[in-house]
C-alpha positions as a printed Julia matrix, in Angstrom:
88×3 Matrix{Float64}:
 104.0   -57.88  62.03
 103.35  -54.68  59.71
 102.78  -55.85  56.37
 103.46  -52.6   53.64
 102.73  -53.47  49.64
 103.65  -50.24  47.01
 102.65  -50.99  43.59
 103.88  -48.61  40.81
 104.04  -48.55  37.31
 100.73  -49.79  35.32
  99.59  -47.64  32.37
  99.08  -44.97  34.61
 102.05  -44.96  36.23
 100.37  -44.33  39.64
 101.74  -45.56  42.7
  99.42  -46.87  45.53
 100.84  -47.98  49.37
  98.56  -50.01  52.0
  99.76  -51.4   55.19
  98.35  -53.74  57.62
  98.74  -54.39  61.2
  98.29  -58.56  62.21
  99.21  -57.79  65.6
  95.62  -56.99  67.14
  93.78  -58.98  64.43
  92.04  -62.18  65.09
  93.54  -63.48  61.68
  97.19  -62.32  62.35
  98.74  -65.59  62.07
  97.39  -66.37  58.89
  98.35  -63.05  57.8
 102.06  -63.75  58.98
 102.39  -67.24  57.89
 101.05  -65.9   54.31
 103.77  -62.95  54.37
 106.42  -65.63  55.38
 105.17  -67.78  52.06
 105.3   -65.05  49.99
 108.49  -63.16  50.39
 110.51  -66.44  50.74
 109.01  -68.14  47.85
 110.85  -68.63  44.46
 109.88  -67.0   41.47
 111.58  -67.26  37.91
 115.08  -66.19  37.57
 114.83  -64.73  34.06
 112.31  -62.22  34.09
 111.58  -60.43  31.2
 110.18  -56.71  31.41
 106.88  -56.22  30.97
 105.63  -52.99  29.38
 102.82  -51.08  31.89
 103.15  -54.16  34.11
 103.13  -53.76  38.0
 105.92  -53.49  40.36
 105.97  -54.48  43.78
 107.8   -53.85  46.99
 106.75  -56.07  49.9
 107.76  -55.38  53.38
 107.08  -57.34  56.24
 108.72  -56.74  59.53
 112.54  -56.5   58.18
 112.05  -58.42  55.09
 111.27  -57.17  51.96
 111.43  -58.28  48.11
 110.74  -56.72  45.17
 108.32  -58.83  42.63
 106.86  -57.9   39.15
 103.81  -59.18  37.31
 103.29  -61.19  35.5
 106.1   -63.45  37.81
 103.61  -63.83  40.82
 103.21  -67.48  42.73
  99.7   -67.59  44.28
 100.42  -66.36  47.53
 102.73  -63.38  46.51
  99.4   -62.37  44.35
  96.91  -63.13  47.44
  98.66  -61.07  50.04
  99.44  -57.95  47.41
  95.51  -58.34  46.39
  94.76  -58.43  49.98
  97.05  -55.97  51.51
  96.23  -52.87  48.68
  92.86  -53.96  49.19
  92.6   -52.33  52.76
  93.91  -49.09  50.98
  90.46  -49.01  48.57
């Protein structure tokens, strides 16, 4: 499963991609059963905008969402954290 996170927006206004590969890694399932949390979990349904909050695309496989901050569960914030933090 490729995993791709973008996150724009932020006082900056910079935008930052990572991707990440669980086929050849010894945590892959974990990594996949994660993704499958994430982008299938409910968030709020009235989300107010948040000035120089993030924005987030997640893509795994053929799925993909778009989430904002502050309106993260825990495991939508864990695998964006993760994810952009193989792009560091």
């Amino acid at each position: 499963m490729l995993i791709t996170v973008t996150r724009t927006g932020g006082f900056a206004g910079g935008e930052t991609t990572a991707s990440l590969e669980t086929e050849c890694r010894a945590d892959g399932l974990e990594w996949e059963r994660l993704a499958e949390r994430a982008l299938t979990a409910e968030g709020p349904t009235e989300r107010e905008p948040v000035p120089d909050g993030f924005r987030y695309v997640v893509r795994a496989d053929s799925k993909l969402v778009e989430l904002q901050d502050p309106y993260l569960t825990e495991d939508q914030r864990q695998l964006i954290d993760a994810v952009l933090a193989t792009a560091a």
